[in-house]
Biopython code that builds the backbone (N, CA, C, O; Angstrom):
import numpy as np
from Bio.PDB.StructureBuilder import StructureBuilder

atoms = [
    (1, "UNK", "N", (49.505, 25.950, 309.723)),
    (1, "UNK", "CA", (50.811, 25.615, 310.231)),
    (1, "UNK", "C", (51.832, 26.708, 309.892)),
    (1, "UNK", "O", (52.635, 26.933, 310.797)),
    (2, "UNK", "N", (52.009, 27.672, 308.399)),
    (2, "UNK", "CA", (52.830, 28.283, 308.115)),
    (2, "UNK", "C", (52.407, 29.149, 309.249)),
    (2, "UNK", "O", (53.351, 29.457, 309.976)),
    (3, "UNK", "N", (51.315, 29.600, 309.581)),
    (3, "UNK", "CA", (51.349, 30.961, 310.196)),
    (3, "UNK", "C", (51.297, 30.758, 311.533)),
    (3, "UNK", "O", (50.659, 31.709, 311.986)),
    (4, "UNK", "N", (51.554, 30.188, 312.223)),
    (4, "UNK", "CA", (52.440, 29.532, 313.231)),
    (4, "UNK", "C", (53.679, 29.918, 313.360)),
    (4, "UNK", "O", (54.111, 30.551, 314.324)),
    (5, "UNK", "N", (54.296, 29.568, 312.429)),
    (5, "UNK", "CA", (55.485, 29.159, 311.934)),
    (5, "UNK", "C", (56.480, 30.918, 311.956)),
    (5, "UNK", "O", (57.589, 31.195, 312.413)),
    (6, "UNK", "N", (55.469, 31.743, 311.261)),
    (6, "UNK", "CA", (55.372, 32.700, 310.861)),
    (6, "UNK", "C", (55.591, 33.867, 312.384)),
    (6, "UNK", "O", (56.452, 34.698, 312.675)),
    (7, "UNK", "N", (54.306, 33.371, 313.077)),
    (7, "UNK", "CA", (54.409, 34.297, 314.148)),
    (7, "UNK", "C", (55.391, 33.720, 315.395)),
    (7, "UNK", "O", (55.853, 34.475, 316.251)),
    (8, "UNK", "N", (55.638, 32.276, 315.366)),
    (8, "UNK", "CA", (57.257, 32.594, 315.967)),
    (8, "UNK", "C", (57.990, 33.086, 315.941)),
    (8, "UNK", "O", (58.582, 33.413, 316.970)),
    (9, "UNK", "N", (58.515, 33.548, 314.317)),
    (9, "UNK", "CA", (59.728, 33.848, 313.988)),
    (9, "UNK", "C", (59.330, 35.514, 314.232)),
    (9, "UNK", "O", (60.293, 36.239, 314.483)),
    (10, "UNK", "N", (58.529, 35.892, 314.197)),
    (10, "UNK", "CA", (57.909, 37.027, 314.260)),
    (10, "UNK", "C", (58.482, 37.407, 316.124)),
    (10, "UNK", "O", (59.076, 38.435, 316.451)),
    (11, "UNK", "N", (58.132, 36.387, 316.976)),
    (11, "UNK", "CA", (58.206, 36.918, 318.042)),
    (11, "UNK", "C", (59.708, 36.542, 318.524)),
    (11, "UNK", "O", (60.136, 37.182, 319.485)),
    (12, "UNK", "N", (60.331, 35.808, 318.089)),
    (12, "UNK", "CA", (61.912, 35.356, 318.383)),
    (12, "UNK", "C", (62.497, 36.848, 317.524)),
    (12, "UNK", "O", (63.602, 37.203, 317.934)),
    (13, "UNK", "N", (62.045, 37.517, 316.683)),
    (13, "UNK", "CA", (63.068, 38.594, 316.163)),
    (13, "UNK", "C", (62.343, 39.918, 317.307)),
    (13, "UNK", "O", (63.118, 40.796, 317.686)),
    (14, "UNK", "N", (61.204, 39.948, 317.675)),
    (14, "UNK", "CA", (61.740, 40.837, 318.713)),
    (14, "UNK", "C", (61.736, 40.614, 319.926)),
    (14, "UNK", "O", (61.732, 41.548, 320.728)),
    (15, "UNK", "N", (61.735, 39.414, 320.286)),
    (15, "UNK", "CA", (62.792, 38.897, 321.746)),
    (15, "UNK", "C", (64.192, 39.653, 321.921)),
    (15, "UNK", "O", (64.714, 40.423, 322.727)),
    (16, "UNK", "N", (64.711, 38.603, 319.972)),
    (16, "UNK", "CA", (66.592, 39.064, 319.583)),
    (16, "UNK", "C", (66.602, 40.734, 319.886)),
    (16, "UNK", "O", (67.319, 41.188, 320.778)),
    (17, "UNK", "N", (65.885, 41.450, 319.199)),
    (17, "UNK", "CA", (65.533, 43.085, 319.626)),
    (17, "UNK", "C", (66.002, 43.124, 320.599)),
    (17, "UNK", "O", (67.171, 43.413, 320.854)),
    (18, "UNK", "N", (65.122, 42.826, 321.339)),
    (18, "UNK", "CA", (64.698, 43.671, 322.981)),
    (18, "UNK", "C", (66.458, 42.875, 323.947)),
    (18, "UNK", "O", (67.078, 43.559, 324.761)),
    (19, "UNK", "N", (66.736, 41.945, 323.705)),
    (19, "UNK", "CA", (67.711, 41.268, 324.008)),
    (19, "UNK", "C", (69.320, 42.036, 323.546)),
    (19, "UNK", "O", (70.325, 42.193, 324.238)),
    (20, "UNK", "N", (69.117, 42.315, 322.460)),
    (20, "UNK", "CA", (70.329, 43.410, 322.074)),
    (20, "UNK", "C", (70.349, 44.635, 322.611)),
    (20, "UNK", "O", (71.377, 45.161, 323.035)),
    (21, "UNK", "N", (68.894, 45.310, 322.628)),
    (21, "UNK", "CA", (69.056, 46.594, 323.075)),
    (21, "UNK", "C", (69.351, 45.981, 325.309)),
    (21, "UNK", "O", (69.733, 46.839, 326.104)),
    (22, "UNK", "N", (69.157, 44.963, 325.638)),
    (22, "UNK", "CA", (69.416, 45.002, 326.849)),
    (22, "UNK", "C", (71.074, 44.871, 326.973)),
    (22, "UNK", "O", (71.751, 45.476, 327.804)),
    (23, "UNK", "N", (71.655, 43.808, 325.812)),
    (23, "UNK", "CA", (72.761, 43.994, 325.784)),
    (23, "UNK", "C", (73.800, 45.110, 325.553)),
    (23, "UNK", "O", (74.900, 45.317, 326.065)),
    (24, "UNK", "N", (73.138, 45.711, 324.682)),
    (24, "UNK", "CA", (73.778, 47.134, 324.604)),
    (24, "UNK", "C", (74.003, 48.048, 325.751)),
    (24, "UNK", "O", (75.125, 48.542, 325.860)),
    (25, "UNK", "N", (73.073, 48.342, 326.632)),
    (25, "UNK", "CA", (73.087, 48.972, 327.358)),
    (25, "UNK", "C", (73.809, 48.639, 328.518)),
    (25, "UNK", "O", (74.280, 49.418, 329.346)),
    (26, "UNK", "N", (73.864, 47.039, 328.501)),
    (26, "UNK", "CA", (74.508, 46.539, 329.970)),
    (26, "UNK", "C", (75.976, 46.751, 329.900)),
    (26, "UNK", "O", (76.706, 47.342, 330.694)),
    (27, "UNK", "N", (76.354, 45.938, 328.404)),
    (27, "UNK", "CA", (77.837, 45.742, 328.504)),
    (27, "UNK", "C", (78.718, 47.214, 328.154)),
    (27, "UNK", "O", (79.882, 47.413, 328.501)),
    (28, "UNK", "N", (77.884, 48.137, 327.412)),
    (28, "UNK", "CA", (78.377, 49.252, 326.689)),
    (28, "UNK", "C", (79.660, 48.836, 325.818)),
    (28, "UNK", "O", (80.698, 49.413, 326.142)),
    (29, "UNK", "N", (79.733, 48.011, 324.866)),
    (29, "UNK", "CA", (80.230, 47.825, 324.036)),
    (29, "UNK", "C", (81.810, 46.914, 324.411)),
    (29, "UNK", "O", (82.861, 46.962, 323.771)),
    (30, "UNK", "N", (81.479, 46.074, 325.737)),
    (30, "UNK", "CA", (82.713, 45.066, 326.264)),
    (30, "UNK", "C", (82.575, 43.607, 325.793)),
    (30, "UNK", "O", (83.266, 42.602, 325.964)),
    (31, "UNK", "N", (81.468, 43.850, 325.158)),
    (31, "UNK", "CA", (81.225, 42.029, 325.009)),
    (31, "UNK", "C", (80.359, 42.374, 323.818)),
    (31, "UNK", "O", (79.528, 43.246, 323.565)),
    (32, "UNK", "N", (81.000, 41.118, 323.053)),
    (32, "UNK", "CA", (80.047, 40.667, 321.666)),
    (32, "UNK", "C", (78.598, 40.220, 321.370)),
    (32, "UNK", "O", (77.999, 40.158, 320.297)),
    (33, "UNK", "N", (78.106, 39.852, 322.943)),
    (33, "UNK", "CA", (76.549, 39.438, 322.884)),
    (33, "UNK", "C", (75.761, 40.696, 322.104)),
    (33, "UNK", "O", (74.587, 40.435, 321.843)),
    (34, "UNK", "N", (76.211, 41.968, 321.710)),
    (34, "UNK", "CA", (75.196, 42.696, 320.815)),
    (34, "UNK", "C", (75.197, 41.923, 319.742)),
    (34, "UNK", "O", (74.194, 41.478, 319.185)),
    (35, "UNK", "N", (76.367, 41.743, 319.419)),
    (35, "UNK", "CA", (76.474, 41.225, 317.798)),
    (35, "UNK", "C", (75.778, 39.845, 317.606)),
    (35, "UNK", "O", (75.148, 39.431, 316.633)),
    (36, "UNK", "N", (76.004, 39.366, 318.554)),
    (36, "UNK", "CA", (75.671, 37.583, 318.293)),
    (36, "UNK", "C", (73.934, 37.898, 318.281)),
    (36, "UNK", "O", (73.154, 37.167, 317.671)),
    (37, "UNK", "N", (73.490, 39.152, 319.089)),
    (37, "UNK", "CA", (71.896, 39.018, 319.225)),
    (37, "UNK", "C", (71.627, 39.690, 317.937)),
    (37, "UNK", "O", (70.469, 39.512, 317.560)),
    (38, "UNK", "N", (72.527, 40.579, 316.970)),
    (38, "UNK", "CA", (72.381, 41.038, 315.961)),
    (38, "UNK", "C", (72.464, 40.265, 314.708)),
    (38, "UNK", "O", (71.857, 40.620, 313.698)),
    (39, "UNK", "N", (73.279, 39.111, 314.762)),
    (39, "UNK", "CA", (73.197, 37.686, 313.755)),
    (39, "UNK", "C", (72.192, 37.020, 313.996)),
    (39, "UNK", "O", (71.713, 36.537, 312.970)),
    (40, "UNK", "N", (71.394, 36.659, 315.358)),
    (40, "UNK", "CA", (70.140, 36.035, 315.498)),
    (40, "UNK", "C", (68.961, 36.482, 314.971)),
    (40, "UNK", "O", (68.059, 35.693, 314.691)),
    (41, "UNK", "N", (68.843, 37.986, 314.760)),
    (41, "UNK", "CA", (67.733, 38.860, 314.233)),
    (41, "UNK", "C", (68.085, 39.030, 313.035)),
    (41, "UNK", "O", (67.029, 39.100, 312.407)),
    (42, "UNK", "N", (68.835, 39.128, 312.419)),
    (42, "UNK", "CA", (69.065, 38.947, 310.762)),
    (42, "UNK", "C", (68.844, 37.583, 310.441)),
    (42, "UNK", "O", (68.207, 37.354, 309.412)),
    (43, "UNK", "N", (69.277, 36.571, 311.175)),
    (43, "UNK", "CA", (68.682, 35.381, 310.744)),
    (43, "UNK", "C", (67.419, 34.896, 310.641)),
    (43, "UNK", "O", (66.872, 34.097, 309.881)),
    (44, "UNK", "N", (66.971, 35.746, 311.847)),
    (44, "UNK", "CA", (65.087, 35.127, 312.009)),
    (44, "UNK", "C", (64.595, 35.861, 311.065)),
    (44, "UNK", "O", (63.788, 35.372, 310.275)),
    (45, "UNK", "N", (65.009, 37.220, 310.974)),
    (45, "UNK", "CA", (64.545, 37.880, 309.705)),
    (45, "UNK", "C", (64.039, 37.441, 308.667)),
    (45, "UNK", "O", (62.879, 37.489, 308.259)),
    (46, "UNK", "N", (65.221, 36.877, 308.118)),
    (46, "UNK", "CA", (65.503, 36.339, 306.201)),
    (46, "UNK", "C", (64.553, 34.788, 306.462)),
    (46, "UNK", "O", (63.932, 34.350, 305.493)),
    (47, "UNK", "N", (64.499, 34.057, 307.752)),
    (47, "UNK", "CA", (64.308, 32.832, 307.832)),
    (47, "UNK", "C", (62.464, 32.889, 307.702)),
    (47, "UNK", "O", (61.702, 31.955, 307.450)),
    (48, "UNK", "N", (62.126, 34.407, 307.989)),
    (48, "UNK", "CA", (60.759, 34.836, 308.124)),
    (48, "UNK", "C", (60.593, 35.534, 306.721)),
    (48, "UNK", "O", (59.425, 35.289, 306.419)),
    (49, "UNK", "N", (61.041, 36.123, 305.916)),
    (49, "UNK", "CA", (60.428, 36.022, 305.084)),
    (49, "UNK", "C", (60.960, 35.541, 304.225)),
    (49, "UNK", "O", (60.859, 36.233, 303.212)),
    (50, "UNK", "N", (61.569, 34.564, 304.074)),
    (50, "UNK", "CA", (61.947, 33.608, 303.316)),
    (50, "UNK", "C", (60.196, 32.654, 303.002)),
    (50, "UNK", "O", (59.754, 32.195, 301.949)),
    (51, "UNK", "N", (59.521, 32.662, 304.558)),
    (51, "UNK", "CA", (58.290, 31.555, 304.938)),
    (51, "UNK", "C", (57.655, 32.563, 304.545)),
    (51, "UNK", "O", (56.568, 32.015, 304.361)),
    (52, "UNK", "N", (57.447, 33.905, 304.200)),
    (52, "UNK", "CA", (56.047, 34.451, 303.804)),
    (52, "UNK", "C", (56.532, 34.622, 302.484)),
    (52, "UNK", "O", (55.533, 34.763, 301.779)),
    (53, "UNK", "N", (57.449, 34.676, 301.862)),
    (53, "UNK", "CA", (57.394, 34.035, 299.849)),
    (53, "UNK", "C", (56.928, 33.128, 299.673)),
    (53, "UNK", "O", (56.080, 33.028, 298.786)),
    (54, "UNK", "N", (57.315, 32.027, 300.496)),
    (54, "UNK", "CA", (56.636, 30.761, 300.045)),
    (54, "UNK", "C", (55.590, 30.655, 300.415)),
    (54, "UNK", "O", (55.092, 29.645, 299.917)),
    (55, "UNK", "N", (54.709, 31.330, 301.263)),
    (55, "UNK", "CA", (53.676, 31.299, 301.770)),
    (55, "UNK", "C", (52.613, 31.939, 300.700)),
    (55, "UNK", "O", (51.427, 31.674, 300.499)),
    (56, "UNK", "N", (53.562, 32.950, 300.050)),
    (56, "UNK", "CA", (52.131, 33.516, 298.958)),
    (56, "UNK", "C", (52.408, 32.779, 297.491)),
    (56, "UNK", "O", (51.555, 32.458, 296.663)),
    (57, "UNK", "N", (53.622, 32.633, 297.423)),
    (57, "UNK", "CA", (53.748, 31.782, 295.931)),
    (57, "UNK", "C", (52.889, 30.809, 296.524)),
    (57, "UNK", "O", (51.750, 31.272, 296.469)),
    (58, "UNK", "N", (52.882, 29.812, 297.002)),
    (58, "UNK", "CA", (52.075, 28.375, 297.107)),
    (58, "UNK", "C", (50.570, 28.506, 297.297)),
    (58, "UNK", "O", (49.674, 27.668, 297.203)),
    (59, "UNK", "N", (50.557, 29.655, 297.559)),
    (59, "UNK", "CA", (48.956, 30.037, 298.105)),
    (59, "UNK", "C", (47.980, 29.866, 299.375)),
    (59, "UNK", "O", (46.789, 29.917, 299.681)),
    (60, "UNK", "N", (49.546, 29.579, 300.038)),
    (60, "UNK", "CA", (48.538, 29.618, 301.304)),
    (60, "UNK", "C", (48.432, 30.422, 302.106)),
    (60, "UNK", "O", (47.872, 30.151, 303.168)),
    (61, "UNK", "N", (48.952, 31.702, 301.846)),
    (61, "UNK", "CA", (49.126, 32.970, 302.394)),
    (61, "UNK", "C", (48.106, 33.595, 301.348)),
    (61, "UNK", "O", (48.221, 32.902, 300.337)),
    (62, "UNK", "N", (47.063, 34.691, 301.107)),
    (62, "UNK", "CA", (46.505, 35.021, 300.405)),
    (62, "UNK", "C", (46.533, 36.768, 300.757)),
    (62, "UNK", "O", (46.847, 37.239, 301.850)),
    (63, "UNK", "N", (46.208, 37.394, 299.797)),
    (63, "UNK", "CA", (46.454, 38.974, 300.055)),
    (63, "UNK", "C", (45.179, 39.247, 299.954)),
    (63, "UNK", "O", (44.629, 39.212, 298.853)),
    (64, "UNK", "N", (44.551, 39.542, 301.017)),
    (64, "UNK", "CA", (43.202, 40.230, 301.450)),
    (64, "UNK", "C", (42.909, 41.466, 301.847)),
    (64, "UNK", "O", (41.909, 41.799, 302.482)),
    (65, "UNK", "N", (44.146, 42.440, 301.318)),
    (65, "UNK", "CA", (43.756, 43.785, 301.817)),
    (65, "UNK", "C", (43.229, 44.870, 300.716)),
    (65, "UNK", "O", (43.653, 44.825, 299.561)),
    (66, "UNK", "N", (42.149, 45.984, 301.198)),
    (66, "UNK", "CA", (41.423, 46.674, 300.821)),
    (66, "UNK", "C", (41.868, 46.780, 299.338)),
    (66, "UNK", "O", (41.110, 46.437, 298.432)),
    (67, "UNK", "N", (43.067, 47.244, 299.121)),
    (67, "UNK", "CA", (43.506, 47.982, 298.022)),
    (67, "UNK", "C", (44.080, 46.814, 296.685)),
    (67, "UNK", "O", (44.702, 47.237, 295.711)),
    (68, "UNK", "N", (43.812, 45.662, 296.831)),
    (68, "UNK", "CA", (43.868, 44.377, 296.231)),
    (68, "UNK", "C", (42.851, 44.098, 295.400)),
    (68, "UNK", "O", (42.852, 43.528, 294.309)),
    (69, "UNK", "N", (41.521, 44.812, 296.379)),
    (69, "UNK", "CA", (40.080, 43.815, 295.945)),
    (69, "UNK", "C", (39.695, 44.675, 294.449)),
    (69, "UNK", "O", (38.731, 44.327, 293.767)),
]
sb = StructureBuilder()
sb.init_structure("model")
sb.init_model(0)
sb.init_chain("A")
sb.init_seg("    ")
for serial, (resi, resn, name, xyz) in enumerate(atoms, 1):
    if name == "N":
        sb.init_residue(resn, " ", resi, " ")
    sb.init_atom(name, np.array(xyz, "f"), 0.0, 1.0, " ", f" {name:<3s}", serial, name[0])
structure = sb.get_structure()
């Protein structure tokens, strides 16, 4: 379920991306929709790894890469 959870937020921050850089380019700096898409991607951000701390403190995220083992 976390990693679900995980790769939403994963794909809603570069939706917010791709959504700012369209805003950017459209309005050239007449309208605030950069910014508001720039508070949405700092939010999904922190809201994403906020879920992968808790994901490895609790243990259900596990670190399986080479340089671990």
């Amino acid at each position: 379920m976390l990693k679900a959870v995980i790769l939403l937020l994963l794909i809603g921050v570069i939706i917010s991306l791709c959504s700012g850089a369209l805003f950017f380019f459209k309005d050239q700096g007449e309208n605030k929709r950069t910014l508001y898409a720039l508070g949405v991607r700092v939010t999904l951000a922190v809201l994403l790894m906020i879920c992968i701390t808790w994901g490895v403190l609790s243990g259900e995220l596990t670190l399986n890469a080479p340089w671990h083992q």
